[in-house]
ZAMARGU-4260 file (C-alpha; in steps of 0.2 Angstrom, whole numbers, plus 5000, padded with zeros to 4 digits):
<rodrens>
0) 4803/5149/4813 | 4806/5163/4798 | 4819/5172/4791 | 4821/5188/4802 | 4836/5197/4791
5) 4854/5197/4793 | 4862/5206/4809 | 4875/5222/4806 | 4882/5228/4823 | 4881/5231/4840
10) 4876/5247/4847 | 4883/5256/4861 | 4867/5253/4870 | 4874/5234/4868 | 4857/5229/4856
15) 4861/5220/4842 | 4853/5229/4826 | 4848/5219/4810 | 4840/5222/4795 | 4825/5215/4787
20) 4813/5215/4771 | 4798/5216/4781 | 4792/5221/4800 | 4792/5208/4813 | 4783/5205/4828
25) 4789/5217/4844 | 4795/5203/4858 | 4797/5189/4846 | 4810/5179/4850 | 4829/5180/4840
30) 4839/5165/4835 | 4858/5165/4826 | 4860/5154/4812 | 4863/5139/4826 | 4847/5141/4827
35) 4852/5147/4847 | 4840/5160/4857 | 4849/5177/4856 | 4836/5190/4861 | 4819/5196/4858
40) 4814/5208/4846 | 4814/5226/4854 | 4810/5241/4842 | 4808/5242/4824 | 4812/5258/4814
45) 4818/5266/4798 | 4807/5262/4781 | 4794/5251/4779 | 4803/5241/4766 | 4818/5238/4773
50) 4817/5243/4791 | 4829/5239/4806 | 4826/5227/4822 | 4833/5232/4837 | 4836/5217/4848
55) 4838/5218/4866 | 4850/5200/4868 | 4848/5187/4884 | 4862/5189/4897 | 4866/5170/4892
60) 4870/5176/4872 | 4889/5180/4870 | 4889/5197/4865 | 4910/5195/4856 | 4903/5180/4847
65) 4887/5187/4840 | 4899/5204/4835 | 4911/5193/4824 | 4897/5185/4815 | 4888/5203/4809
70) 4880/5198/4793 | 4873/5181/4801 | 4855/5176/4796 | 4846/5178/4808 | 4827/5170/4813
75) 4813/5174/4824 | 4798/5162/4831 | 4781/5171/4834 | 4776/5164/4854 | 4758/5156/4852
80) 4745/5167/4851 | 4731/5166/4867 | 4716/5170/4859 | 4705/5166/4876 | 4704/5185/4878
</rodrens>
């Protein structure tokens, strides 16, 4: 797992939006700082320095939890790559 960024709110489409210092992998999965799956990485936008993650969150992640902890690190683990294409 790698550092994602920290999360900064919950939009009213109910995605959580983070920010980061470099751009990660559309569909990766999302994990708080428990190191529990939250979501999968949805669309990335703003600068290429810093950009923002839109992350669409699993039905099981509790959405009142994850908005108290805004400013939680947050971490993302790439699924293996199939390279029998």
């Amino acid at each position: 797992m790698k550092l994602l960024g920290k999360s900064l709110h919950i939009a009213n489409s109910g995605k959580l939006i983070a920010r980061t210092t470099k751009t990660p992998s559309p569909g990766a999965i999302v994990f708080n700082s428990n190191k529990k799956k939250i979501g999968k990485v949805g669309y990335v936008f703003g600068p290429t320095a810093h950009p923002y993650v839109s992350i669409r969150l699993f039905r099981s992640a509790n959405r009142d939890e994850i908005a108290k902890k805004c400013g939680e690190k947050l971490a993302e683990f790439f699924p293996p790559v199939d390279n029998d294409i």
